[in-house]
C-alpha positions as CSV (number, residue, x, y, z in Angstrom):
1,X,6.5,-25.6,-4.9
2,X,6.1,-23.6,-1.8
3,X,4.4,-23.8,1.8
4,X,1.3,-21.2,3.2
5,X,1.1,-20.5,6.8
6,X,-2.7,-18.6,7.6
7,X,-3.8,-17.7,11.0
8,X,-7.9,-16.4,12.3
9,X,-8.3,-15.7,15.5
10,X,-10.8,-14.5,17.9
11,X,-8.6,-12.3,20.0
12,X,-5.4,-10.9,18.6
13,X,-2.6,-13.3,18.9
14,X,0.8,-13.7,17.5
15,X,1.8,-16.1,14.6
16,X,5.6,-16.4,16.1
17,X,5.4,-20.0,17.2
18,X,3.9,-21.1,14.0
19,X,6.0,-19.2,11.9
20,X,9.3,-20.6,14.0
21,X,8.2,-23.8,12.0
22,X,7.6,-21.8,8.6
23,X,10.9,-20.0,8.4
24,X,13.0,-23.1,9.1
25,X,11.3,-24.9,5.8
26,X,12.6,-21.8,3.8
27,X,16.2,-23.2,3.4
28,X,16.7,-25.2,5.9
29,X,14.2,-28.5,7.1
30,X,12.8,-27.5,3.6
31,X,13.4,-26.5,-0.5
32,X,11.8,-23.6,-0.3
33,X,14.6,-21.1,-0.5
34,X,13.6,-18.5,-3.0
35,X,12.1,-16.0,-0.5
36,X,9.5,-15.6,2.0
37,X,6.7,-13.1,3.4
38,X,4.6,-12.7,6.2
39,X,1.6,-10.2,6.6
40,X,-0.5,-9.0,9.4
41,X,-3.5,-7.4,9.4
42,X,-4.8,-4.2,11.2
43,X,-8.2,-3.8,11.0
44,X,-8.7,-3.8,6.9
45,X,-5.0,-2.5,6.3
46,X,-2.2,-5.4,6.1
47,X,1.6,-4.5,7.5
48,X,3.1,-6.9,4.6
49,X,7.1,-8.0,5.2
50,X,8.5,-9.7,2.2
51,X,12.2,-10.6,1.6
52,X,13.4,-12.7,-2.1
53,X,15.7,-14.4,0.3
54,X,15.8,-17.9,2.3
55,X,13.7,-17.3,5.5
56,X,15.9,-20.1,7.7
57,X,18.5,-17.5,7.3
58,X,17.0,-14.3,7.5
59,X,17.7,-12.1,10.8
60,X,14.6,-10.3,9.6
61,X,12.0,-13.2,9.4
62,X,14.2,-14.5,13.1
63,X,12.9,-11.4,14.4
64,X,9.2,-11.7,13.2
65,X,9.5,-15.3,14.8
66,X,10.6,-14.0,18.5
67,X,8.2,-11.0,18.5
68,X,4.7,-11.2,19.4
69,X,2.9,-9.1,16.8
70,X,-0.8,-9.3,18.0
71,X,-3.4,-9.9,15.0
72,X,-6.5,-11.1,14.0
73,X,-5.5,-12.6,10.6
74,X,-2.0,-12.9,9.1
75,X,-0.8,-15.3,6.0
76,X,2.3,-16.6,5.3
77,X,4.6,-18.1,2.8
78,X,7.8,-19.8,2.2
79,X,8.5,-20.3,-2.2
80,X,10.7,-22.6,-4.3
81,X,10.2,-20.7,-7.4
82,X,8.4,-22.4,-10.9
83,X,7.5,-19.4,-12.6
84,X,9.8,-15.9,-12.3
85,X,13.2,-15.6,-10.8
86,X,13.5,-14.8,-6.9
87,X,12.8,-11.2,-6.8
88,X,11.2,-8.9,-4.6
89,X,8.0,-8.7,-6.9
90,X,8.0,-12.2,-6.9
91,X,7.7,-12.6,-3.3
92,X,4.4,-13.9,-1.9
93,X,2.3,-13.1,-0.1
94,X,0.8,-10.2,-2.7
95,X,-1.6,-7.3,-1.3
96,X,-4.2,-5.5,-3.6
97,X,-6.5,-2.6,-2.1
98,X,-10.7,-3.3,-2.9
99,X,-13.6,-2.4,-1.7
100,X,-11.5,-0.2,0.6
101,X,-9.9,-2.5,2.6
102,X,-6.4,-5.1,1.8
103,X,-6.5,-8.4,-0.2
104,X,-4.2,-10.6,0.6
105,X,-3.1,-13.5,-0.9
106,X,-0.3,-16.4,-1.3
107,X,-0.7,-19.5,-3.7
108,X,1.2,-23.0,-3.6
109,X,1.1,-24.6,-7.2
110,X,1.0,-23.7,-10.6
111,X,-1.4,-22.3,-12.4
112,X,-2.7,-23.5,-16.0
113,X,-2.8,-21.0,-18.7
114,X,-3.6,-18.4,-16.4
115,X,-1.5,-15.8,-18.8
116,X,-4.3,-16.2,-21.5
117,X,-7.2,-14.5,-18.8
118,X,-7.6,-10.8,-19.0
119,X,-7.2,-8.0,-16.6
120,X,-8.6,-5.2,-15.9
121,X,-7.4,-2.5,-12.9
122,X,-5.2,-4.6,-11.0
123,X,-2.1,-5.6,-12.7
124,X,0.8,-7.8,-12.3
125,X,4.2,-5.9,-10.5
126,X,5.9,-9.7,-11.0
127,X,6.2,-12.8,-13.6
128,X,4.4,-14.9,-11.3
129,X,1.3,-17.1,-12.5
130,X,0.5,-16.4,-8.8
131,X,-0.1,-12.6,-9.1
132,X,-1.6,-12.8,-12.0
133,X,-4.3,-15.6,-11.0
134,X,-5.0,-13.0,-7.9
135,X,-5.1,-10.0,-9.8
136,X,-7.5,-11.8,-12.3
137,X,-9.6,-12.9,-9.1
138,X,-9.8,-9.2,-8.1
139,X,-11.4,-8.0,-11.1
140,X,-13.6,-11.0,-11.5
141,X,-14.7,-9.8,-8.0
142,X,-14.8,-6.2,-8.8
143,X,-16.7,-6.7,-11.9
144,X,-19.7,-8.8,-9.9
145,X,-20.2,-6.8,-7.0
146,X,-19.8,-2.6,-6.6
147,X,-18.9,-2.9,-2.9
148,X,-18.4,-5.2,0.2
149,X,-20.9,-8.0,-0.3
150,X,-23.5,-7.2,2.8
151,X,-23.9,-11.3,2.7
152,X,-20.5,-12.1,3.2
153,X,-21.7,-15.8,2.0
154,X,-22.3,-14.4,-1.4
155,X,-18.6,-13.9,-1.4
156,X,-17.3,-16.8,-0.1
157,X,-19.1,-18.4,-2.9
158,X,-17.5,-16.3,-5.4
159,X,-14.1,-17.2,-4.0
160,X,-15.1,-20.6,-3.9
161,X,-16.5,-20.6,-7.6
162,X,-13.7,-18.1,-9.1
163,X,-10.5,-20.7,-7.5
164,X,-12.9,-23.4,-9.1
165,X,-12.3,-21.9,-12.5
166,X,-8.7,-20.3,-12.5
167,X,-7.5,-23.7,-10.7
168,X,-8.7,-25.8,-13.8
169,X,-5.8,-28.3,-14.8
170,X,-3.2,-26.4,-12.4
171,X,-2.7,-26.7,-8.7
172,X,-3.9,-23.8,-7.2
173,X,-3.5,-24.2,-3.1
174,X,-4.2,-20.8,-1.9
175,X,-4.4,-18.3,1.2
176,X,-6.6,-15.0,1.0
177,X,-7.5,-12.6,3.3
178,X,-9.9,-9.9,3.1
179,X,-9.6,-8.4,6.6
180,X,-12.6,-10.2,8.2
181,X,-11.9,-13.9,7.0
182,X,-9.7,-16.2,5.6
183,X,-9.8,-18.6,2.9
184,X,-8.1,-21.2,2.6
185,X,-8.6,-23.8,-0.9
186,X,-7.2,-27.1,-1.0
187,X,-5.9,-28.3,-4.9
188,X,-3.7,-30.8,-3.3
189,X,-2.3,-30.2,-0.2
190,X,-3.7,-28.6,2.9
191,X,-4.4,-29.1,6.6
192,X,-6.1,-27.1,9.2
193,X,-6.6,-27.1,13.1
194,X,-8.5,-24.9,15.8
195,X,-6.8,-24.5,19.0
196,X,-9.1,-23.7,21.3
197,X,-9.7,-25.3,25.1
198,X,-8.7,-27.7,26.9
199,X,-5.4,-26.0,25.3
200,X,-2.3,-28.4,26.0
201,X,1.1,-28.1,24.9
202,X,2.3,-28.4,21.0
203,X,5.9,-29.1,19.3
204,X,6.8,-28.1,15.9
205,X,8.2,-30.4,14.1
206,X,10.8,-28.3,12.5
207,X,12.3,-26.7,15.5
208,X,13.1,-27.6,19.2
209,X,10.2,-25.5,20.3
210,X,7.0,-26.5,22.7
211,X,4.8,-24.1,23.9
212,X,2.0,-24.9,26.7
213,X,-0.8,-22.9,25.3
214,X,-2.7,-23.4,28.5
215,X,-0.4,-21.1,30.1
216,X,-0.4,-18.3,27.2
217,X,-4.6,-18.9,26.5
218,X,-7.5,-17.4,28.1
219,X,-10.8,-20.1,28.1
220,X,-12.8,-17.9,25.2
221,X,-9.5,-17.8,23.0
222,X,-10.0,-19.8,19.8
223,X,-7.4,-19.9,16.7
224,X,-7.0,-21.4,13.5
225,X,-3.6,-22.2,11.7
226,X,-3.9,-23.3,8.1
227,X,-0.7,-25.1,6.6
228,X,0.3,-27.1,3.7
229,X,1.7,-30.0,5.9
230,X,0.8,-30.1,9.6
231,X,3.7,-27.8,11.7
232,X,2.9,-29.6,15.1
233,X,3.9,-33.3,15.5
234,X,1.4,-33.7,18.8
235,X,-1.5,-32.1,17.2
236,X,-4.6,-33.3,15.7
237,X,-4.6,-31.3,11.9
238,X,-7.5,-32.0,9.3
239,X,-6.5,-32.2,5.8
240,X,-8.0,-30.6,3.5
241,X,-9.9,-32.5,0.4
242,X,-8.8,-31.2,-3.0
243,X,-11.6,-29.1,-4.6
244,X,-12.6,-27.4,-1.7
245,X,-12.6,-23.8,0.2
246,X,-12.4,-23.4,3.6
247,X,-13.5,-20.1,5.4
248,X,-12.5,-19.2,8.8
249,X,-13.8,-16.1,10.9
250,X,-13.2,-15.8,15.1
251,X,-11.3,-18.3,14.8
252,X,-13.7,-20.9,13.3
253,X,-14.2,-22.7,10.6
254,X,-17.5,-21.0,9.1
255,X,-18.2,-23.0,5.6
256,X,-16.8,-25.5,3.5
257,X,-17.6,-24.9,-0.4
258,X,-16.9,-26.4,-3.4
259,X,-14.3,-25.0,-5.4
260,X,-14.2,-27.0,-8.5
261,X,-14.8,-26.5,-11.8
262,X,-17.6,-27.6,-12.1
263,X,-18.9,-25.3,-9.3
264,X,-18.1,-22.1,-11.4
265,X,-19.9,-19.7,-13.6
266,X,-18.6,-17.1,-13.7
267,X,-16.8,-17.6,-17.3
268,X,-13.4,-15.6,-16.7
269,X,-12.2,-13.7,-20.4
270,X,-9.7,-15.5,-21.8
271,X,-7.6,-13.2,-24.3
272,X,-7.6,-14.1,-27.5
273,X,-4.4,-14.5,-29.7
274,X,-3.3,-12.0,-31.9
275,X,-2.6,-14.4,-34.5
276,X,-5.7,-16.0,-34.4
277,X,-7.9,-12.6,-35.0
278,X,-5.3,-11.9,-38.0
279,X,-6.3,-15.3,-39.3
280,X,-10.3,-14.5,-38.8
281,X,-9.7,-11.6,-40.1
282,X,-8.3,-12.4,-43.7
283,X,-10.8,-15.6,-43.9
284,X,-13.4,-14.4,-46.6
């Protein structure tokens, strides 16, 4: 399976030290060889950097790590492939335009069945039950509401409702941004933390690296990091409970929603197989 790295923010920051941590699980502390991808958002475009290659040994993803690209939201991922071969169209994290603005998203697990759910305008570039359970979201999205949501809680409930339903059965862990917030849902594994003050020093725990964030932080500054196991070993990180969706904005944790099955409706197409109509059809 594969690791997610999110970061919200209040002020623009830089995801280096946390994604010092990231790149060393892709080959190196960690499985998870079969590529990597980080992505950055300016205002509602994302700057997306993916490589099918391990990220512990990348001189691209080193680079990312020493230089301090400001941003308000970025998402990352390390993968140890299930489904599709390491390829570039297989690299996570994937980026759809809606509403006028980047989608981004990157997913940890495996999703059941999700090749049996139609799509509509956004489409698979992979083989990845990842891509395809994001483009599915998408449309589901697309289909319910003509433009940005003007009560951005009516679509943190869809997210919350639509993971409910595509997650059924699977493990489906998953980063998405939209620009303005994050969400983060939990299947299995997931933790969270805000750094905000007092800010003290933290040390990752894959690398020989401490940072003393009261020396880097003004008083107002406030981020979250989202990971699938905690990065820091001296930090206090909340995990997540399976069936639930976070949602961060300015660096704070907005809402917590269900995200189970049970909490869906919205009843996502599943196509039918061509067999099966062949068989209806010749029934008398």
């Amino acid at each position: 399976m594969c690791e997610l790295l999110g970061m919200e923010c209040n002020v623009p920051t830089d995801i280096a030290f946390s994604f010092s941590g990231l790149r060393r699980r892709g080959g190196d502390t960690g499985p998870h060889a079969d590529g990597w991808g980080l992505a950055f958002y300016e205002g509602h475009a994302a700057r997306v950097f993916l490589e099918p290659a391990p990220a512990a040994e990348s001189p691209l993803a080193r680079f990312l790590a020493q230089t301090p690209i400001k941003t308000l939201l970025a998402i990352g991922h390390v993968r140890r492939k299930t489904r599709g071969p390491r390829s570039l169209a297989n690299t996570h994290p994937f980026a759809r335009e809606l509403w006028g603005r980047h989608f981004v998203f990157a997913h940890n697990g495996t999703v059941k069945d999700v090749y049996r759910r139609k799509l509509g305008r956004f489409r698979p570039i992979g083989d990845t039950d990842s891509e395809h359970a994001f483009c599915v979201l998408l449309e589901a999205l697309r289909r319910r509401f003509p433009d940005y949501p003007s009560r951005p809680s009516e679509l943190w409930r869809a997210v919350a409702e639509l993971g409910g339903e595509l997650g059924e059965g699977g493990v489906f862990n998953f980063l998405l941004g939209d620009g303005r917030f994050l969400y983060a849902r939990c299947a299995s594994r997931l933790h969270y933390l805000v750094r905000q003050a007092p800010f003290g020093e933290a040390a990752l725990a894959d690398d020989e690296l401490r940072v003393d964030f009261s020396r880097v932080s003004a008083p107002r500054d406030r981020v979250a990091i989202v990971a699938t196991l905690p990065l820091t070993t001296n930090e206090r990180w909340i995990a997540g409970t399976p069936g639930e969706l976070w949602v961060f904005e300015s660096g704070r944790l907005r809402a917590t929603l269900p995200s189970s099955v049970s909490s869906g409706r919205f009843g996502l197409p599943v196509r039918q197989r061509a067999h099966s109509r062949e068989r209806r059809a010749r029934t008398p």
